[in-house]
C-alpha positions as CSV (number, residue, x, y, z in Angstrom):
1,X,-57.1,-0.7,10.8
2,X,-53.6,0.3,10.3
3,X,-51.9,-0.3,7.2
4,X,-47.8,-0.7,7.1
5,X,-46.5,0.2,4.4
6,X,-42.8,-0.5,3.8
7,X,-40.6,0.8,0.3
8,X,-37.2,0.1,-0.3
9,X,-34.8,2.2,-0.7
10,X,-33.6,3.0,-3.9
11,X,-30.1,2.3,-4.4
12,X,-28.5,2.1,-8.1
13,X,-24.9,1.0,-6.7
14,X,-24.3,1.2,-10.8
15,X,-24.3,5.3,-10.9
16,X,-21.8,5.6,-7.9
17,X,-18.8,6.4,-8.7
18,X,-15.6,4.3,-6.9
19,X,-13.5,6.9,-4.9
20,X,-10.6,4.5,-5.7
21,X,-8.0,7.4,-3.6
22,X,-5.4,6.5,-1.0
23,X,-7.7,7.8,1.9
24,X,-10.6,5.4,1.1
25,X,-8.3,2.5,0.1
26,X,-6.3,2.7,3.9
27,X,-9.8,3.1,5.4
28,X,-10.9,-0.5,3.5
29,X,-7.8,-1.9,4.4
30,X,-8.1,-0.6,8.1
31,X,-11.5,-2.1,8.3
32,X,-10.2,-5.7,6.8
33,X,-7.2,-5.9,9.0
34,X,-9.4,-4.8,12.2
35,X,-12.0,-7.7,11.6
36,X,-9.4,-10.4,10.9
37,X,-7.5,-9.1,14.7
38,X,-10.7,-9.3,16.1
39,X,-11.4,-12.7,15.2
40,X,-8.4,-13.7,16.0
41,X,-8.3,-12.6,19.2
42,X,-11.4,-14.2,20.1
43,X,-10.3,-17.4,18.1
44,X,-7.4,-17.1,20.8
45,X,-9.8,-16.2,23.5
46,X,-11.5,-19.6,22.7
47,X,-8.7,-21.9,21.9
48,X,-9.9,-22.1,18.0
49,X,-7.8,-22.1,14.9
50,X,-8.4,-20.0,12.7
51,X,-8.1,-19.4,9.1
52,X,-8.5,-16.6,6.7
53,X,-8.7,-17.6,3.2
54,X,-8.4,-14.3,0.6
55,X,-11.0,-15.1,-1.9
56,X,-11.0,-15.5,-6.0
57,X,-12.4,-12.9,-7.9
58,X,-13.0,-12.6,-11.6
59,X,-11.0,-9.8,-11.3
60,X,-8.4,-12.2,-9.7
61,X,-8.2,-14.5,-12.9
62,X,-5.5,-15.3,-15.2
63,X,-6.3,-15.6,-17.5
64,X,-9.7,-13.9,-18.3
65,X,-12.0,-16.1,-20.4
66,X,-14.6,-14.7,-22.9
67,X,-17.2,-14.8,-20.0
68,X,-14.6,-13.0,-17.3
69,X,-14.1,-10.4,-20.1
70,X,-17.5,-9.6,-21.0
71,X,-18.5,-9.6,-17.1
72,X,-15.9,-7.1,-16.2
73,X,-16.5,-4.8,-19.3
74,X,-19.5,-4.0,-17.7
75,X,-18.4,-3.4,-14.7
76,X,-16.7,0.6,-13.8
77,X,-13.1,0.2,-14.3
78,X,-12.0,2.3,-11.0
79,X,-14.0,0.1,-9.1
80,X,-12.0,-2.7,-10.7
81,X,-8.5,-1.5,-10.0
82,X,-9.6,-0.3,-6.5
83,X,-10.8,-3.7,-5.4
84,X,-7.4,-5.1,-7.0
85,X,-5.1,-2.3,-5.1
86,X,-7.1,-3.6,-2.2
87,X,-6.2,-7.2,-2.8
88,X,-2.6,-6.6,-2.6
89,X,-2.3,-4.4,0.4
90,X,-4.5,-7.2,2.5
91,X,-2.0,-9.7,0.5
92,X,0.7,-7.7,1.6
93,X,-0.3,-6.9,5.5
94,X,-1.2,-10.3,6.1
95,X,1.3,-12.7,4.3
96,X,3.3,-13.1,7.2
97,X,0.5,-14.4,9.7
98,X,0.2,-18.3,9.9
99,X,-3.5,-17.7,10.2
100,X,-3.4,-16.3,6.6
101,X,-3.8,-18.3,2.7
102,X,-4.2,-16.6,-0.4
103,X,-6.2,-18.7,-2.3
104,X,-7.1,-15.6,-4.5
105,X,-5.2,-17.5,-7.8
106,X,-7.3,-20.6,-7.1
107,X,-9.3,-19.7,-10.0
108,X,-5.8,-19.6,-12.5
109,X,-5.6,-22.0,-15.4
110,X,-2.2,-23.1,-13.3
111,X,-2.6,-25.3,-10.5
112,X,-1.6,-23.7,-7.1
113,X,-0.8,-25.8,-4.2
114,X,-2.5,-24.0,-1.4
115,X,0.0,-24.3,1.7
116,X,-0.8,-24.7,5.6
117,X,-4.1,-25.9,4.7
């Protein structure tokens, strides 16, 4: 009889280290920006609207509360400031398509009036 046995891989995403450089943050960017022309193309393709909403994050938030602070102290603070740096180029490359919302202050004490939705 055969036996199958199947371990996981161990992965502690903890221990890595962000490489928060230029290189890696265009190659995140590129990626981003290459999956929202591809569905777009084949929303065109198909005669569908779409929409791409840039999403809240903790890290997003103002202001932090006393839950958002303690989450994020955790947290690697490269990592952090990459993901942010990554926000704004996105925010930044895509503002001007009507396809686009950044609904990434959603989570703001301030209400936001969300536009073109």
């Amino acid at each position: 009889m055969w036996q199958i046995i199947h371990r996981k891989p161990e992965l502690n995403i903890a221990r890595t280290k962000c490489d928060g450089g230029d290189e890696n943050l265009h190659r995140a960017v590129s990626i981003y920006l290459n999956s929202v022309t591809m569905a777009e193309t084949i929303c065109t393709a198909f005669d569908i609207t779409c929409l791409f909403a840039l999403q809240p994050l903790v890290l997003t938030k103002k202001p932090l509360g006393p839950i958002d602070q303690a989450s994020l102290a955790a947290e690697d603070r490269s990592l952090a400031a990459f993901v942010l740096r990554c926000y704004d180029r996105i925010r930044h490359e895509l503002a001007r398509r009507p396809s686009f919302i950044d609904a990434s202050q959603v989570l703001d004490t301030d209400q936001v009036m969300i536009s073109g939705i």
